[in-house]
C-alpha positions in Angstrom: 183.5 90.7 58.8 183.2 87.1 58.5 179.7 85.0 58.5 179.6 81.4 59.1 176.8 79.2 58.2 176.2 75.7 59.6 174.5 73.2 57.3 175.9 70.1 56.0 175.0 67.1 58.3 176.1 68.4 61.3 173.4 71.4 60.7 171.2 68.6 60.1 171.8 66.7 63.4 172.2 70.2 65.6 168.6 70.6 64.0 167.3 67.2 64.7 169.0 67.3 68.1 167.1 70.4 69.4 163.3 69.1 68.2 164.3 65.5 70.4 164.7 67.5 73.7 162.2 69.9 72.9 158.8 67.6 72.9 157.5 66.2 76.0 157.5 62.4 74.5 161.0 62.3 74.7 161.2 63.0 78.2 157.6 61.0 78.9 159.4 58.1 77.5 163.0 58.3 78.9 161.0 58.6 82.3 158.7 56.0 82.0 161.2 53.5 81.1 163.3 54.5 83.8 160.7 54.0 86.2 159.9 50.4 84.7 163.2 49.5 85.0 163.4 50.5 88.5 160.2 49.2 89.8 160.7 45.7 88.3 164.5 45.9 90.0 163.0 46.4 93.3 160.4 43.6 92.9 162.7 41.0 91.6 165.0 41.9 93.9 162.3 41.6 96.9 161.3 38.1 95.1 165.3 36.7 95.7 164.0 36.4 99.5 162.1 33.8 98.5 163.5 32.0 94.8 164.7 28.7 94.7 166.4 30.0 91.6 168.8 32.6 92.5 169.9 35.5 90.2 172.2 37.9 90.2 171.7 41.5 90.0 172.6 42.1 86.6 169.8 39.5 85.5 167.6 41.0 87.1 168.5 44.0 85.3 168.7 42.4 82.1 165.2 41.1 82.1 164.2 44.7 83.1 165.7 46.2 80.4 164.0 43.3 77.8 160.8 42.7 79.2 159.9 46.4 80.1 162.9 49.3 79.2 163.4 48.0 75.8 159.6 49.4 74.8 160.5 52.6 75.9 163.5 53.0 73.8 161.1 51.5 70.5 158.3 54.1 71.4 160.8 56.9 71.6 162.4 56.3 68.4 159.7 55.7 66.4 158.2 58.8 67.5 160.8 60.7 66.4 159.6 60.4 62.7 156.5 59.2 62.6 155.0 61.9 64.9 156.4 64.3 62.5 154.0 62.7 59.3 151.5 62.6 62.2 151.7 65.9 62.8 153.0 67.6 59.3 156.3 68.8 60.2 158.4 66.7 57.7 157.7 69.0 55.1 158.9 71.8 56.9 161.9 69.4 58.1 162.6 68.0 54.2 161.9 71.9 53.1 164.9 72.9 55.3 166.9 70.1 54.5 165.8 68.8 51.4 168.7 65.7 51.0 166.7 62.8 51.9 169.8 60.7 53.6 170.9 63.5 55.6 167.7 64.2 57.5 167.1 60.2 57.9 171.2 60.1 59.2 170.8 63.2 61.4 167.9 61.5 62.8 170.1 58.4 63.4 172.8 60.5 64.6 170.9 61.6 67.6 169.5 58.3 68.8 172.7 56.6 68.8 174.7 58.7 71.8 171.5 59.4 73.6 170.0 55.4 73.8 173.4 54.4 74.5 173.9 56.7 77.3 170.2 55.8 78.2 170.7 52.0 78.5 174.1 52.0 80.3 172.5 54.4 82.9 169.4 52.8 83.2 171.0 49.0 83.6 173.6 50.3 86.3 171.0 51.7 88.0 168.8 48.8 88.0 171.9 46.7 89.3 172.7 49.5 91.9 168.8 49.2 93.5 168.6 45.1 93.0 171.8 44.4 95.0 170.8 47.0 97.6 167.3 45.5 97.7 168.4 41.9 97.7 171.4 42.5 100.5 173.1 39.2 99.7 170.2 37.1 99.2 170.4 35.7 95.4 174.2 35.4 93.3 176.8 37.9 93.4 177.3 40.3 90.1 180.6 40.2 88.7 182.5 43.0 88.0 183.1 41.3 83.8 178.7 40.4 84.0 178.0 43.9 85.4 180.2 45.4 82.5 178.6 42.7 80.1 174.6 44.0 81.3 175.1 47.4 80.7 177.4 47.9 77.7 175.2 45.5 76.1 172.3 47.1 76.9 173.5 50.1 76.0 174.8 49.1 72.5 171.5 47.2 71.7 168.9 50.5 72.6 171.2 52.5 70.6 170.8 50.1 67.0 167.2 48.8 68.5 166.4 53.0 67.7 168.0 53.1 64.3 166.6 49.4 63.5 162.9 51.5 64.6 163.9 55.0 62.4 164.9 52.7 59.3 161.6 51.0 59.7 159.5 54.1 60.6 160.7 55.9 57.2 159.9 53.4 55.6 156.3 52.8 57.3 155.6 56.7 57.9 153.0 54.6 60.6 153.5 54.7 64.5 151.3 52.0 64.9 152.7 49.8 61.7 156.5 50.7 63.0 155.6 49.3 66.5 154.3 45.8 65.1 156.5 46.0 62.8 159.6 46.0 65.1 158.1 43.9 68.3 157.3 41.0 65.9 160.9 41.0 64.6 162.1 41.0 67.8 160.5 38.1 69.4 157.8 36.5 67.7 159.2 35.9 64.4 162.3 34.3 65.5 159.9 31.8 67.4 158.1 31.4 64.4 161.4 30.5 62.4 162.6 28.1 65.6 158.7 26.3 65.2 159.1 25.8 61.8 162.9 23.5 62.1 165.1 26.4 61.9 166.2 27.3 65.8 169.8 27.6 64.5 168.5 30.7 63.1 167.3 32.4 66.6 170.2 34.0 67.7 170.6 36.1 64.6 167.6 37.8 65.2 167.9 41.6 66.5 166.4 40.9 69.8 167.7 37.8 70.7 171.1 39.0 69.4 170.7 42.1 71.6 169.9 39.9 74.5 172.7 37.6 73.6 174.8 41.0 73.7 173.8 41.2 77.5 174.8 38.2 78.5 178.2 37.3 80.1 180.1 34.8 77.6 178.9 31.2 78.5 175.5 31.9 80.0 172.3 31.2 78.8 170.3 33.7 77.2 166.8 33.9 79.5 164.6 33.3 76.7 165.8 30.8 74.8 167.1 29.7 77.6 170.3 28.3 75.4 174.2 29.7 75.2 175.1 32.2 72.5 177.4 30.5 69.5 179.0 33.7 69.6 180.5 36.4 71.6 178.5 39.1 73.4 180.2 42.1 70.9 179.1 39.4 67.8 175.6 40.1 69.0 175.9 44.1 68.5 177.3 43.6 65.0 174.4 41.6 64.1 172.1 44.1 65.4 174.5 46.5 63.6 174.3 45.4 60.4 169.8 44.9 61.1 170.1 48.3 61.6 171.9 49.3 58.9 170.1 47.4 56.7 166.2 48.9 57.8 167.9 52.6 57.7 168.8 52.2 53.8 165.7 50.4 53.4 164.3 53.5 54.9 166.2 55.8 53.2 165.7 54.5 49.8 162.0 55.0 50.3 162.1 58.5 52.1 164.3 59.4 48.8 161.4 57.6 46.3 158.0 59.0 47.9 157.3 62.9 48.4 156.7 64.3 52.1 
């Protein structure tokens, strides 16, 4: 007779994977961004009746995604371990697997395909309703800016929830995570650009994710300024923000007891 046991990381992230589907703020917050994104579709779309400054539908979708959609992805991530110091369950979690940078990677692991599938599905869908809304009023979506909106978005929820897991190790606070990650997204970079230093803007997470959404050449709807760098350049920085708040995290997680 032969037994096989499953542990390693990918016990870890079959673990992890089955407690994010199994609470109700998951779903609360995949839905509720959904609907955001889809009710501020409709109403921008409605609006391009009446502009003088035409957009196309995967703008509109792309200020969806940061102004509203993007909130939902932070909130769901950073639930996913601070409700669990909220609520005591880490111990049982560190007790069953008791390497630090496994449960913090698992955790990772799972965010990753889900807020990637997430934004891609939520931005075509946004794009879907506001050129069926807008029936030709506004500018046309091209088939390389649609592409551009939701890959983008796609590839910036998925590191926007590790950048909020790194950060919420670290933290261990919902509501410390949540400031935490909104005033590195917008604020601070504003702060920087005030201060002399608007060079600096675009290699910020969020305005590097935003600069990810937008087709090469266009402004980003912020800054309202182009991108001196490709639309993939703006994942890798996000990438490597990511990266660096999940060791961050990690190195804590390992350093202070459950």
């Amino acid at each position: 007779m032969r037994t096989e046991t499953r542990g390693g990381l990918s016990g870890a992230v079959a673990a992890e994977w089955t407690k994010f589907w199994s609470v109700r703020a998951t779903w609360w917050c995949l839905a509720a961004g959904t609907a955001l994104m889809l009710c501020y579709a409709t109403l921008s779309a409605i609006a391009q009746y009446y502009e003088d400054d035409p957009q196309s539908a995967a703008t509109v979708t792309l200020g969806g995604a940061v102004y509203l959609t993007q909130f939902a992805a932070i909130a769901l991530a950073t639930l996913f371990v601070t409700s669990e110091y909220a609520g005591g369950g880490i111990r049982s979690t560190l007790l069953w697997t008791p390497v630090r940078a496994r449960v913090a990677l698992a955790k990772a692991a799972v965010l990753l395909p889900v807020l990637f599938a997430y934004g891609v599905l939520s931005s075509c869908a946004g794009m879907a309703l506001a050129e069926a809304v807008k029936n030709g009023h506004g500018l046309p979506t091209t088939l390389e800016e649609g592409f551009t909106t939701a890959s983008g978005t796609g590839g910036y929820f998925a590191l926007l929830g590790v950048l909020c897991t790194g950060i919420g190790w670290a933290l261990r606070s919902a509501a410390g995570t949540l400031v935490s990650v909104i005033v590195l997204l917008v604020p601070l970079p504003m702060i920087v650009a005030s201060l002399g230093l608007p060079e600096a803007m675009p290699y910020f997470p969020g305005i590097a994710g935003i600069n990810a959404m937008v087709a090469a050449g266009k402004p980003n709807p912020l800054t309202m300024t182009v991108a001196p760098y490709a639309p993939w350049v703006g994942l890798v920085i996000c990438a490597a923000w990511a990266a660096a708040a999940l060791l961050a995290g990690t190195a804590v997680l390992r350093r202070r007891d459950a």
